[in-house]
N, C-alpha and C positions, 0 to 999 in steps of 0.2 A: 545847729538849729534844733531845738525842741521839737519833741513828736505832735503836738497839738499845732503849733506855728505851719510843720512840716505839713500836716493832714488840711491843714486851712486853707496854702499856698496851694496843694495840690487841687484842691475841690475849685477854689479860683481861676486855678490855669483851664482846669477843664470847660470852664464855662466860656473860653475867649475861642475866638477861630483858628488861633493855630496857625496864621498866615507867615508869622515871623518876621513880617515884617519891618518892625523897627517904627511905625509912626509914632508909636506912644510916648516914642523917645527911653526904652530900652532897649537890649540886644535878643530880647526875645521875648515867646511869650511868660514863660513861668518867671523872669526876672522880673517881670512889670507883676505878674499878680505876687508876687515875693514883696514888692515894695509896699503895694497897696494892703494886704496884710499885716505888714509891719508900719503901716500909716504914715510912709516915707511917699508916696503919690496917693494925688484922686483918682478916686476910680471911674472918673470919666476921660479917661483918653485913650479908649479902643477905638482907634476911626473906623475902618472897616464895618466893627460890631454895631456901629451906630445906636439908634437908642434901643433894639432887641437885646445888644449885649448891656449896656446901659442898664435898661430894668432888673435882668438877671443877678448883675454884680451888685446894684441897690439893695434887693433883697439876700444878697448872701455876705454883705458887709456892714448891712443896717445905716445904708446912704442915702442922700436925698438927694441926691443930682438932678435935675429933673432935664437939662442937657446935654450936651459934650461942652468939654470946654473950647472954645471957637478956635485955637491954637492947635485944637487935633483933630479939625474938623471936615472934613472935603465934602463936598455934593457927590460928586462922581470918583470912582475907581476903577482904575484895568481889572478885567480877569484873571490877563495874563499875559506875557511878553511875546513876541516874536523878533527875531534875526534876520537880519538882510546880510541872506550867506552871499551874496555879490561883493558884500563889503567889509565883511568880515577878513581880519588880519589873523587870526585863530592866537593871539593875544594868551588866553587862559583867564584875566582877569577877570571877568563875566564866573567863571566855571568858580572859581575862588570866593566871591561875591555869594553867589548864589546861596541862602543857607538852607535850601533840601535837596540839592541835587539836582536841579530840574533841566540843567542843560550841558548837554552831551558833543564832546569835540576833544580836543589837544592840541599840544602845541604845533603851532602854524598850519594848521587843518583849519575848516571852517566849523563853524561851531552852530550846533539847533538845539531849540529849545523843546522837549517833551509836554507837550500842554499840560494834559494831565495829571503831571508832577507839578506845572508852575502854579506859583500863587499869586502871582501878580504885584510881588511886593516893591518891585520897580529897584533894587537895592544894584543891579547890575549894571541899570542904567546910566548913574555918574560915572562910574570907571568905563566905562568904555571910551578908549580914545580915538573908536572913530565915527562914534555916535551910531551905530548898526542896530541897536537894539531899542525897538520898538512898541509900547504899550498895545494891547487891542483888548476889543471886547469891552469901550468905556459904559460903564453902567452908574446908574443913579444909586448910591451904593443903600437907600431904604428901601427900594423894593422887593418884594416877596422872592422874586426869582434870584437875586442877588442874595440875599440871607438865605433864601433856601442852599442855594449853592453852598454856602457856607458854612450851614452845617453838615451836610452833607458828605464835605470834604476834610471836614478838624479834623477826623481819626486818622484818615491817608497821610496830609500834612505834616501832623504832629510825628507820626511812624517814622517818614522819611528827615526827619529832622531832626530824630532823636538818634539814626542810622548813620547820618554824618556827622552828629558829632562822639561818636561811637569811635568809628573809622578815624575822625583826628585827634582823639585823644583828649578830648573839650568835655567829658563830662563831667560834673562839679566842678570846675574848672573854666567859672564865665569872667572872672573877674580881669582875666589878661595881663599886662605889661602896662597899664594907665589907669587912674582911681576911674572908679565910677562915672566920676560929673565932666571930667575930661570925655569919654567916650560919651556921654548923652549928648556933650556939645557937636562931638563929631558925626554924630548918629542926626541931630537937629539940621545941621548945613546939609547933610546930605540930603535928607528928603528934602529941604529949602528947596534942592536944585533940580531935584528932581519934579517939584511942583511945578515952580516956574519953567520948567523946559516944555512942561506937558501941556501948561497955560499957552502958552508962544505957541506950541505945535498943532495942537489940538484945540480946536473952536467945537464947543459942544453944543448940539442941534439944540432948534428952541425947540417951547413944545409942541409946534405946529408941525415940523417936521418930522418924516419917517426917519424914528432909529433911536427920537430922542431917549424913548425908555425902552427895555426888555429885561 
């Protein structure tokens, strides 16, 4: 990678939240600003970032998006995960999943999750095999308190994210054992399932009721 490509990626990545989510349909965040850089994705599919991150990457990519594209779009987002240690098999897959760290246990122990490390990227949730691990905190992911959070937390995020893949030996090192388009695919079913699990589970308040927004 060229130094100008390299310093572009970087300026990109900075501008996303750092959740690592995977919705965009890459494996992280600097992958997906890696692509869009290199004009392999649009740079409308940060859900999270909704149109805040939206406007930002228009201007630092010279895009006209003017929404997300509806394929990576949610109304509402977790905060962040919680564990039901009654149910918990202490598995590890969850701990595996996770890509900052954010939940704390071993093998056949019960497992918790640290709030303040989580990000809510829900990526733990399909492996678990005994369904234990549950979203909270769902927020309307364009309001101020939601975005604010958001920024507020990309530097922590980011830190710890960079710290595990420190520790397993993942750095420069995202492409894996499967091309690219194979893992989007896989990285695509997964959130699928995690969507509709949370559709099915969660009925989210209208706007008449207490809770619908904060």
């Amino acid at each position: 990678m060229s130094d100008s490509i390299a310093q572009s990626v970087s300026k990109v990545d900075a501008l996303l939240p750092q959740l690592q989510c995977q919705r965009c349909g890459y494996p992280s965040c600097r992958e997906f600003a890696e692509a869009v850089v290199r004009g392999r994705c649009h740079a409308n599919r940060c859900d999270p970032g909704g149109t805040r991150v939206l406007k930002v990457l228009n201007r630092a990519t010279c895009g006209t998006y003017d929404n997300l594209d509806p394929n990576f779009d949610s109304v509402t987002l977790p905060e962040a995960v919680v564990i039901d240690e009654s149910e918990c098999i202490g598995c590890t897959l969850c701990i595996k999943a996770c890509p900052v760290d954010a939940i704390i246990g071993s093998g056949k122990l019960m497992h918790t999750v640290a709030a303040a490390d989580c990000t809510g990227c829900e990526l733990c949730l399909p492996v678990c095999p005994v369904d234990c691990i549950h979203p909270v905190g769902l927020s309307k992911k364009e309001s101020p308190q939601f975005q604010n959070a958001l920024i507020d937390r990309a530097y922590h995020h980011r830190a710890n994210y960079l710290r595990r893949q420190e520790r397993s030996g993942n750095v420069n090192q995202n492409r894996g054992a499967i091309d690219g388009h194979s893992r989007r695919e896989a990285i695509a079913e997964s959130v699928a399932r995690v969507r509709a699990r949370r559709e099915k589970l969660h009925v989210s308040p209208t706007a008449n009721e207490p809770g619908a927004a904060h």
